[in-house]
N, C-alpha and C positions, 0 to 999 in steps of 0.2 A: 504494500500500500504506500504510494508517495505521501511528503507531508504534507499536499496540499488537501489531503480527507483528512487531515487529523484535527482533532477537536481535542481543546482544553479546557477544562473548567477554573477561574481565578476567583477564590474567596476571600475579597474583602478590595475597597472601591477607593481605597488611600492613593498614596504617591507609588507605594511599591508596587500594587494590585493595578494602578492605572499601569504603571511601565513597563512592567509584565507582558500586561496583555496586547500594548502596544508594538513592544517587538517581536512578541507570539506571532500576530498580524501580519509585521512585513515578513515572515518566516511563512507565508500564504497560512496560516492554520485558522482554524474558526476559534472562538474565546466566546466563552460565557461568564462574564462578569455577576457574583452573588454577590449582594451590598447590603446589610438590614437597615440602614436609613434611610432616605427619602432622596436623597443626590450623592455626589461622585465627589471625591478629595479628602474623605475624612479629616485628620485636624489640622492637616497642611493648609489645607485650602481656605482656612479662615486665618494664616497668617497672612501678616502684612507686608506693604514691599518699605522697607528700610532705606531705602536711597535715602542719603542728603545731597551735597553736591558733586557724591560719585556713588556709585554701586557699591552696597556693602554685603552682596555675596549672601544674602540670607537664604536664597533658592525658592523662596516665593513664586518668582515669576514662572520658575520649571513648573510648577504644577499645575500653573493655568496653563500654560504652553502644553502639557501634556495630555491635561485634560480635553482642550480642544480635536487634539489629535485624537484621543478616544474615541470622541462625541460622531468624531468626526468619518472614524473607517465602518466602512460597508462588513464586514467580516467579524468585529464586535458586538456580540447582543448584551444587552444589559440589565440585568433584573433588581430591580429601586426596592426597598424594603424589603427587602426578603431574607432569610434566612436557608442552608442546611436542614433539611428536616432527617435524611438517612442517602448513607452513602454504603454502597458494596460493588465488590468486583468481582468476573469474573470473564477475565481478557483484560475487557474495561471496565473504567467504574462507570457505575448507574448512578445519578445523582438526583434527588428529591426534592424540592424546596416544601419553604413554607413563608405565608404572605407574615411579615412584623406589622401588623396594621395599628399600631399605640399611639401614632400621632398621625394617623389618618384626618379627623376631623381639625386639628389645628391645622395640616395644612392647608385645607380649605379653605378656612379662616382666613390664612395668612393669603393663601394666591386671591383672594377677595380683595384684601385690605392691607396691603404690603406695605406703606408709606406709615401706617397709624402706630407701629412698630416695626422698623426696620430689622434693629439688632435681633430682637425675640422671633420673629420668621425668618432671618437667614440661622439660626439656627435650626428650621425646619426644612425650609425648602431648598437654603445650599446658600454660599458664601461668592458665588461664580453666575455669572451670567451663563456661561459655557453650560453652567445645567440646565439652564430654560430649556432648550433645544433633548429633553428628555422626557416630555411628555407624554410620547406614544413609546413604553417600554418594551420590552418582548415580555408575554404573559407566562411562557410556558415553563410547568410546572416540573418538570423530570425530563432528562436528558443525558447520554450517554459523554463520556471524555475518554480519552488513552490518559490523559496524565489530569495532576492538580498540582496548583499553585497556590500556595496557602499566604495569603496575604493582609491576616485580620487585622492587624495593628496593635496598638494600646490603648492602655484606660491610663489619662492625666491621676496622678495621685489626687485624694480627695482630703484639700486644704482643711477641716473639719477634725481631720484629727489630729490637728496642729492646733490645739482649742485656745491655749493662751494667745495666741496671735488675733484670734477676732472675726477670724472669716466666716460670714455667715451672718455676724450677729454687728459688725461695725462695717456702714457701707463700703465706704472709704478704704478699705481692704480687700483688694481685686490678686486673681491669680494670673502669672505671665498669660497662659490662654487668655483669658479675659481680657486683656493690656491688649492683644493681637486682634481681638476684636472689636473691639473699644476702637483704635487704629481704624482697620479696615471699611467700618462700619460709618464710624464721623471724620474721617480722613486727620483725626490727631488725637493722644489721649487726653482723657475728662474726666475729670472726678463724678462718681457717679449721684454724689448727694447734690450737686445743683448745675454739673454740665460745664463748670468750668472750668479752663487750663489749670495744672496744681502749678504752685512756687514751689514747694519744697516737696522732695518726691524720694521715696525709697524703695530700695529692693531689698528684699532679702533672699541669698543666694541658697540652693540644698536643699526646698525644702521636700520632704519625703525621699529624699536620694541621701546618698550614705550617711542613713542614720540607724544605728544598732539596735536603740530601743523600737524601734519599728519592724527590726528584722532585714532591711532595706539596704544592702551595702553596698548595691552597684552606684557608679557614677551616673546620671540619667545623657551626659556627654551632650546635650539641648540648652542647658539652661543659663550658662555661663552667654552663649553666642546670644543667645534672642532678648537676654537681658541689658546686655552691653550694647547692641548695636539698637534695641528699642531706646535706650536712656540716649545716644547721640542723636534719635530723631527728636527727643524733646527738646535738649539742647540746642538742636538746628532750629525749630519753631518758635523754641525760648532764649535766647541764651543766658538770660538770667535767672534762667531754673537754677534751683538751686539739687544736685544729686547724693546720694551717698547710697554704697552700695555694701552692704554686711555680708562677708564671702568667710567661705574655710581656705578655700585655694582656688584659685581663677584657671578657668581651662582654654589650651588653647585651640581656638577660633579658624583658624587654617593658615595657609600660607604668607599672610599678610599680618598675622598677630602680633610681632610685638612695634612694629610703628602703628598699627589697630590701638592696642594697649597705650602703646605710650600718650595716647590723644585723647585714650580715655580718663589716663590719670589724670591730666593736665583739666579736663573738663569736668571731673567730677571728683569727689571724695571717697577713697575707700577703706573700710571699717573690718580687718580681720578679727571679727567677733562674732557669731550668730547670735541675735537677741531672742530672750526669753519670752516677755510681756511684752504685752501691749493694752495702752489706754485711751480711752475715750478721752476727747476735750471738747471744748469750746468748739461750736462753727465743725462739729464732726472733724476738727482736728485730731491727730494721732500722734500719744505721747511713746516714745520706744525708749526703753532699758536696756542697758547694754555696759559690759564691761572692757574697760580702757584695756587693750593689750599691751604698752607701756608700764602701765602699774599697775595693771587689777583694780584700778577705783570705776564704781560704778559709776553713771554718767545717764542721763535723759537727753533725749531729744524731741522736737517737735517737727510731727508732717503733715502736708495735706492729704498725699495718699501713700499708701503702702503697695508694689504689689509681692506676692509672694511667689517668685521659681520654682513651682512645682516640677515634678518629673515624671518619666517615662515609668509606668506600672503596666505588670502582665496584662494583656486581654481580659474582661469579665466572663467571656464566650472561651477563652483556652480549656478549663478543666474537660465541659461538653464537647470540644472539638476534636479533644485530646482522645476521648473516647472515643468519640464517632468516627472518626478518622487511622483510630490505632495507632498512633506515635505519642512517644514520651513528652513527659514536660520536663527541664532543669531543675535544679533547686529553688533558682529561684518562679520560677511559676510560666517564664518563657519557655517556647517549643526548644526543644533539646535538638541539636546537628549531630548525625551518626558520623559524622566525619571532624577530627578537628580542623584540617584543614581544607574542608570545605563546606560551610557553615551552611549552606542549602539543600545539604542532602541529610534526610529521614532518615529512618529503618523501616521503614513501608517504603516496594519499589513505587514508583510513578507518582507521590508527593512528595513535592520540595517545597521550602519555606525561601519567601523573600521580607526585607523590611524589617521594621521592630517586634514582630511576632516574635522571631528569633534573640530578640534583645535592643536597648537602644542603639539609636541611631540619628544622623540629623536627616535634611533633605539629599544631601547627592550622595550620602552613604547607604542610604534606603534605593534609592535609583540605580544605583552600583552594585548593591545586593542582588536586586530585581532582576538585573542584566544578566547577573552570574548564573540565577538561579532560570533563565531561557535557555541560558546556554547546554543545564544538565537538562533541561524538557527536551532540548532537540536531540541530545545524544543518547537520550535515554529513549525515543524514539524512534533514533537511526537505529540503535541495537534490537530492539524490537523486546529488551527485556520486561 
């Protein structure tokens, strides 16, 4: 059988799951993209693009750029909420869906009245225009593949169990996702209690990424880049924002990091200390405690906003997929590589992992994953194993 009858199935509609299926595609093969939300990009797609007065490499723009190219090939079917319902093989897999209909009637709602809340429906209906153009989805319900490409993603840690910090319960305490949407959404960030620019603005760096008492001890290797390079777009729209940034250890950024870095230091304040508290003020100001790494004397500060770097966490869907699918999980809760050096291949023949399913990742290491893990769908394939 040439490759051009062969058929893949890609689970999950991210950056790795889009470029997947995108070079499956020019490889002549058919892709069936399964996505359980409502549009394409998962949490890539609601970042923001970074430029000041050059390119700051955040990779934003790849996943509209890619997304398009999805949207866009004849040989891609795409099915929007949906889920995996059961998968078995024999030759190939049989694959089964099922409809996630949970915010069915919001997006209704929202494709009604898109304007009356913007941010609250691009949460539902997509972050991209590129998704309009996904109206008329493919419906059908079970369908055959030779291989699979497992591409679910991650779950953002959930700032909540970070209780002393505030989130949840003090507005004015936003997580980097949120900042990237916040961005995207009003074209600069706002404090969410009355919509205006902050003066004084904090990050704090780590949060639910290596931390012990959480169990947590990878790096999320995301959070250092999108905080650093969000804090110089505010500084570009402000420059008398005021920044400070509370780090364990600053990660580097790519090829360009440390004159990156050294513009950062010059531009902003950084604080090797993680703070503990956090309190309410005046005007939904935010007071932060924090100890002097110089002397150990404790020390306050006041902000307008806080936001908190959260990190890269397993999939909520890995344990269920991990079954349905028959490959292991890691220790820590990402899909396990039967190989160590070559991180897309399973122990079940004809699935491979791309993206953060396998562990973090940012945007072109996800894409580069994605690449790798085409290149064993075609030789695995070619061999007819």
């Amino acid at each position: 059988m040439s490759t051009e009858q062969k058929k893949v199935t890609v689970i999950g509609g991210g950056i790795a799951g889009l470029t997947a299926a995108w070079e499956l595609s020019r490889l002549n093969m058919d892709v069936d993209i399964v996505e359980k939300n409502s549009f394409l990009g998962g949490h890539a797609i609601q970042f923001c693009c970074k430029a000041t007065d050059e390119c700051l490499q955040c990779g934003a723009c790849s996943v509209e750029k890619m997304l398009k190219n999805v949207v866009n090939a004849p040989n891609i079917n795409i099915h929007l909420s949906a889920e995996v319902d059961t998968v078995s093989k024999n030759g190939k897999f049989s694959v089964s869906l099922k409809q996630n209909t949970g915010d069915a009637d919001k997006k209704k709602a929202c494709d009604a009245g898109y304007d009356s809340d913007p941010a609250g429906c691009a949460a539902l209906r997509g972050y991209s225009k590129n998704n309009a153009a996904l109206e008329a989805c493919d419906t059908a319900h079970q369908f055959d593949a030779d291989a699979i490409v497992l591409a679910s993603g991650f779950q953002p840690f959930d700032a909540t169990r970070k209780s002393t910090y505030g989130y949840g319960t003090f507005r004015n305490v936003i997580t980097g996702l949120e900042m990237e949407q916040n961005r995207r959404v009003n074209g600069s960030v706002l404090r969410p209690s009355d919509g205006k620019p902050p003066q004084k603005v904090a990050f704090i760096q780590c949060v639910g990424s290596r931390d012990e008492r959480l169990g947590n001890l990878w790096c999320s290797k995301v959070c250092c880049p999108y905080a650093l390079r969000t804090a110089e777009t505010i500084k570009h729209d402000n420059p008398d924002a005021e920044i400070t940034v509370f780090y364990m250890d600053i990660q580097n950024t790519g090829k360009n990091f440390p004159s990156f870095y050294d513009k950062c230091k010059a531009d902003m304040s950084f604080v090797r200390n993680i703070p503990v508290d956090v309190y309410p003020m005046e005007d939904e100001q935010l007071r932060i405690r924090y100890v002097q790494e110089e002397d150990g004397v404790p020390e306050d500060a006041i902000f307008d906003l806080l936001v908190l770097s959260i990190g890269i966490m397993p999939g909520a869907d890995n344990a269920d997929l991990s079954d349905l699918l028959k490959i292991e999980l890691n220790q820590d809760g990402f899909f396990a590589s039967a190989d160590q050096l070559n991180r897309t291949l399973t122990s079940e023949n004809g699935i491979f992992i791309a993206g953060t399913a396998q562990g973090p990742k940012n945007i072109p290491s996800s894409m580069a994953h994605a690449g790798q893990a085409v290149c064993e769908v075609a030789k695995y394939l070619k061999g007819g194993k």
